[in-house]
C-alpha positions as CSV (number, residue, x, y, z in Angstrom):
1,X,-76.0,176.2,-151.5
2,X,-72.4,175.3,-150.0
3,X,-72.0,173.6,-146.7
4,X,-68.8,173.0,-145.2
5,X,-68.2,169.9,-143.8
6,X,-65.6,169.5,-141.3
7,X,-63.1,166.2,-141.0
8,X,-63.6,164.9,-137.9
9,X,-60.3,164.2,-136.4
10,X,-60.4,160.8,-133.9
11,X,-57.0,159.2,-132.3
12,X,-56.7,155.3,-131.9
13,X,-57.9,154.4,-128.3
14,X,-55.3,151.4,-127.6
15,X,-52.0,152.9,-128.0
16,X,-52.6,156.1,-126.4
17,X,-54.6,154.1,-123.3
18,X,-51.4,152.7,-122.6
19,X,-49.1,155.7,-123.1
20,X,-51.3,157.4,-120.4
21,X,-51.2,155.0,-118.3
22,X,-47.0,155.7,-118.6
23,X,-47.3,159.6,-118.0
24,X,-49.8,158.1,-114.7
25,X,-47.1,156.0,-113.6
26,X,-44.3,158.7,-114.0
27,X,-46.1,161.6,-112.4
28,X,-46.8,159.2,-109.4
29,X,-43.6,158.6,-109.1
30,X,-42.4,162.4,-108.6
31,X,-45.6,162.0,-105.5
32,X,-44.1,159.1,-104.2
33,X,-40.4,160.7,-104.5
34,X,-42.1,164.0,-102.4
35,X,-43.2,161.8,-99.7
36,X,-40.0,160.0,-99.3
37,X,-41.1,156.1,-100.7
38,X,-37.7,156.2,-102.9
39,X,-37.8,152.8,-103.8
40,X,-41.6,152.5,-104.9
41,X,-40.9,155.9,-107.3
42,X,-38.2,153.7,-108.6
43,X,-40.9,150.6,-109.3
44,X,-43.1,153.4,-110.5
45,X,-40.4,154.3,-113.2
46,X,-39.9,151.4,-114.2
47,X,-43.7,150.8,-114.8
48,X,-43.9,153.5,-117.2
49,X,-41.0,151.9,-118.9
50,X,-42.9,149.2,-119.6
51,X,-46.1,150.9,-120.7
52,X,-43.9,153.2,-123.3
53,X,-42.2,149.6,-124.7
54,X,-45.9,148.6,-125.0
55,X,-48.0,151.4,-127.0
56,X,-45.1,151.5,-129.6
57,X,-45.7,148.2,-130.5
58,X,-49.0,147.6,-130.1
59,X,-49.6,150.7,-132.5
60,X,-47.0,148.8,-135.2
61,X,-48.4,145.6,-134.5
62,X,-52.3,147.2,-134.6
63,X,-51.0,149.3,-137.4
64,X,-52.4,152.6,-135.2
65,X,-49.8,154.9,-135.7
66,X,-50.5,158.5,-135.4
67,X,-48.8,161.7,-135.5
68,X,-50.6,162.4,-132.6
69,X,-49.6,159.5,-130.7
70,X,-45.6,160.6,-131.3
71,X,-46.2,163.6,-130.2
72,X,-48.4,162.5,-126.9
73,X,-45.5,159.7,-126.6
74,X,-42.9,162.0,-126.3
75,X,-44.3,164.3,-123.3
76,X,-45.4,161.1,-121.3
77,X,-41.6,160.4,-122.2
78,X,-40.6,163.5,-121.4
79,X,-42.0,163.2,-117.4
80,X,-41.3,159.8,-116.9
81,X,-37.9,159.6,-118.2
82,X,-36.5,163.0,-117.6
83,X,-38.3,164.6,-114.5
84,X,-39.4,162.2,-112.5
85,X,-36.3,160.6,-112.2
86,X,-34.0,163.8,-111.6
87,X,-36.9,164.7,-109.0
88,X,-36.2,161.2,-107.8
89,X,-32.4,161.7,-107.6
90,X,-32.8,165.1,-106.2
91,X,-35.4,164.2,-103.0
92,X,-33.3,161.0,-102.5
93,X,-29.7,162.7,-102.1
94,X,-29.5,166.2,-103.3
95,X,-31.9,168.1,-101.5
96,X,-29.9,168.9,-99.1
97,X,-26.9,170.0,-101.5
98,X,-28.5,173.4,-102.4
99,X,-27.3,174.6,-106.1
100,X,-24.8,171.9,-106.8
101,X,-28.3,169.5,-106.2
102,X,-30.3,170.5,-108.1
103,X,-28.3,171.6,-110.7
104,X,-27.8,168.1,-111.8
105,X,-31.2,167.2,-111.4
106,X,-31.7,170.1,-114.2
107,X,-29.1,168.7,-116.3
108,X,-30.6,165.4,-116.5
109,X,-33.6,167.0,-117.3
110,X,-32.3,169.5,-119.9
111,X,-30.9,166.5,-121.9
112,X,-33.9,164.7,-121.4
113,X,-35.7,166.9,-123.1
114,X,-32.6,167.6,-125.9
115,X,-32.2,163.5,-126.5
116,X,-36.3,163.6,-127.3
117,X,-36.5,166.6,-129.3
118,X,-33.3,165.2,-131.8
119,X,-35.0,161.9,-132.0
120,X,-38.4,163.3,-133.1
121,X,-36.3,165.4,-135.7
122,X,-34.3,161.8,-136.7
123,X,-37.8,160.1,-137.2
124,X,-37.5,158.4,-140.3
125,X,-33.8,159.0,-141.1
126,X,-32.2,157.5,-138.1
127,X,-30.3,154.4,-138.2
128,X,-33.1,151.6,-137.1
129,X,-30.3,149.6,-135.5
130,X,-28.8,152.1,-133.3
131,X,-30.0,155.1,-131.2
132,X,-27.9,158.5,-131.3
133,X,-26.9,158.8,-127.7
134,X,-28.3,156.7,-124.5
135,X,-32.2,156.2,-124.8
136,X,-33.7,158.3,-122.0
137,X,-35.8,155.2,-120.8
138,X,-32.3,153.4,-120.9
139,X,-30.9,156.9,-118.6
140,X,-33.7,156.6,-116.4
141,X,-34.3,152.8,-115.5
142,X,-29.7,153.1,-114.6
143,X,-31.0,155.7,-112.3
144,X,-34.3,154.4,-110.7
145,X,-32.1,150.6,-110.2
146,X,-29.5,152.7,-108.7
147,X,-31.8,154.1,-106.2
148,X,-33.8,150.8,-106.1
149,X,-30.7,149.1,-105.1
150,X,-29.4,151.5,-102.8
151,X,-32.9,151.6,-100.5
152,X,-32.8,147.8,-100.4
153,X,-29.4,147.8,-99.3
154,X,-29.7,150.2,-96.3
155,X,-31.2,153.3,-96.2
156,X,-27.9,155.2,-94.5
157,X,-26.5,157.5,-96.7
158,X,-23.2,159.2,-96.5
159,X,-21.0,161.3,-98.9
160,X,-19.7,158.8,-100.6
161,X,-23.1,157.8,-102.0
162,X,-24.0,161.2,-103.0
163,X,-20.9,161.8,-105.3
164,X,-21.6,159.0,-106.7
165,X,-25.1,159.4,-107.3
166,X,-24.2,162.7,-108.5
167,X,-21.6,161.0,-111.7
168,X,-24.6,158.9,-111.9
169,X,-27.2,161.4,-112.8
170,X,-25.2,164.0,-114.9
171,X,-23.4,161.4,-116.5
172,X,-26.2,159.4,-117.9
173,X,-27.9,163.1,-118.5
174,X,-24.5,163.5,-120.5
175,X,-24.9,160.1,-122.7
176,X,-28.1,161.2,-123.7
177,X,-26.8,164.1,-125.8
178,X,-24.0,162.4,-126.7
179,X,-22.9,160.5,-130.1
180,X,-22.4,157.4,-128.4
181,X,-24.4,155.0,-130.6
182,X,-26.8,152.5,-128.5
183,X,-28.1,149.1,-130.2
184,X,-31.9,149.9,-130.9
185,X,-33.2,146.5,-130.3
186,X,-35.6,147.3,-133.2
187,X,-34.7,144.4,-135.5
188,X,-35.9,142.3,-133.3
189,X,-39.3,140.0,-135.4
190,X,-42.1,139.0,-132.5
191,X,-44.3,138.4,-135.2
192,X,-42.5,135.7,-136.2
193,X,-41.9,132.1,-135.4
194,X,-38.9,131.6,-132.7
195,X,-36.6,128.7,-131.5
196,X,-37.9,127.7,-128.5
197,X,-34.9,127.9,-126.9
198,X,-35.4,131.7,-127.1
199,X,-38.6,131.1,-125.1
200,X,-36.4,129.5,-122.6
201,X,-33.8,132.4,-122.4
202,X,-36.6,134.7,-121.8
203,X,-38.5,132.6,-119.0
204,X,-34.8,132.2,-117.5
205,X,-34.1,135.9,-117.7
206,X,-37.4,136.8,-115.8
207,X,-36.4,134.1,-113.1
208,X,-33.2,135.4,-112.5
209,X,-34.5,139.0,-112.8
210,X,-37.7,138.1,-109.8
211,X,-35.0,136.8,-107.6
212,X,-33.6,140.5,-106.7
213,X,-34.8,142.9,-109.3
214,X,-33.3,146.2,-108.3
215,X,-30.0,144.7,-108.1
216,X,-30.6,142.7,-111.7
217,X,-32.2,145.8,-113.2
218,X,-29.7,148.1,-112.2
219,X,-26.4,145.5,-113.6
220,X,-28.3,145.2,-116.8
221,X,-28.7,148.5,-117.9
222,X,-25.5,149.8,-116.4
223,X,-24.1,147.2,-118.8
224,X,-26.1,148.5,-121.5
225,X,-25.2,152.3,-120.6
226,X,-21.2,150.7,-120.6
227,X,-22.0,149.0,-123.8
228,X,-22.3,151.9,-126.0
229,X,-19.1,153.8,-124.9
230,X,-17.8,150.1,-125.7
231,X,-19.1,150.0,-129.2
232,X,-17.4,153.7,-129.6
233,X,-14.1,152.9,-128.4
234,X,-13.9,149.6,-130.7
235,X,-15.0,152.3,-133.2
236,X,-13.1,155.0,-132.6
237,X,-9.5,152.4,-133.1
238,X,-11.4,150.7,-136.2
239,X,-10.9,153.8,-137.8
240,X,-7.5,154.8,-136.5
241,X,-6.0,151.6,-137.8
242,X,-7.5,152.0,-141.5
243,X,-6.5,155.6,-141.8
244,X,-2.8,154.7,-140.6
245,X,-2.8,151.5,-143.3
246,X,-4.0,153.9,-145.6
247,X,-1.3,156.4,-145.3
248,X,0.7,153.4,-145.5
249,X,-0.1,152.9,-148.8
């Protein structure tokens, strides 16, 4: 007699622990965004930030990596880094603008959701040293410092600030489905031993960073966001001057 037995199908506990507690920290911030506490959504984004650095690396690291833990990765991705912080945006300035509002808060989402489905396509053919276009946890910690910043530094708004929350928003919705090439970060051994004047560096940084974090936040990842259109332009003339010598020749 024949009996069928049926694989039983388990997921590692660890990595996808932490990942939920990302998708948690995202959707609360959409609540706290509802109710008008701008600058805790913004904290809250940047908590899930750090929860999706963590379950990547402790899977490599625990040498858990699933299929199913990519895929459960990218929706908690998907709602921390796309709609909660175009929700964020919207409640914070745009609510008010009717169509034009929050039809940049869809665009950021939109190419959210593009930027994640071409990297899970990428997976295992991509460049390890460089993203394809501005990391949506990248697009969304420029946005939540933005607002972060902006609620710390008074909490009158005027046009001004809306346009330029606006350029904000749809540009770094833009980036993301861009070609702009990012640096990955991904080359980067913890495993192994360090100088311990890196240890230094990274106490220092986290000093610097406690003293006024939405400001510090917000300057650093703007200066990443500026850093791959820098990278493209130096690009973009490498390859002008060696088709010109070229002809030359």
């Amino acid at each position: 007699m024949k009996t069928d037995k049926k694989a039983k199908i388990g997921i590692y506990l660890l990595p996808n622990i932490l990942t939920t507690m990302g998708l948690f920290a995202g959707f609360f911030a959409i609540i706290l965004a509802t109710k008008g506490q701008y600058a805790e959504a913004a904290i809250a984004i940047f908590v899930a930030m750090l929860f999706d650095g963590l379950d990547g690396r402790v899977a490599r690291l625990t040498n858990t990596q699933s299929a199913f833990g990519e895929q459960y990765d990218s929706m908690a991705d998907m709602l921390s880094f796309s709609v909660a912080p175009a929700l964020l945006m919207y409640f914070w300035q745009f609510a008010d603008l009717g169509k034009i509002g929050w039809l940049a808060a869809f665009i950021y989402t939109a190419a959210g959701a593009l930027r994640l489905a071409r990297f899970n396509t990428q997976i295992g053919v991509e460049d390890k040293r460089h993203f394809q276009g501005l990391p949506s946890p990248a697009a969304a910690a420029l946005i939540a410092g933005w607002v972060w910043t902006q609620q710390n530094i008074s909490s009158n708004y005027d046009s001004s600030l809306t346009i330029l929350s606006w350029i904000i928003l749809v540009g770094a919705g833009v980036l993301m489905v861009s070609n702009v090439r990012y640096y990955s970060f991904k080359e980067i051994n913890l495993k192994g031993r360090s100088s311990f004047k890196l240890l230094l560096l990274a106490v220092l940084i986290i000093i610097t960073i406690s003293i006024f974090p939405s400001a510090i936040l917000f300057i650093l990842f703007l200066a990443y966001t500026l850093s791959g259109l820098l990278m493209t332009i130096i690009d973009v003339r490498k390859k002008r001057k060696s088709k010109k010598r070229f002809q030359a020749i």
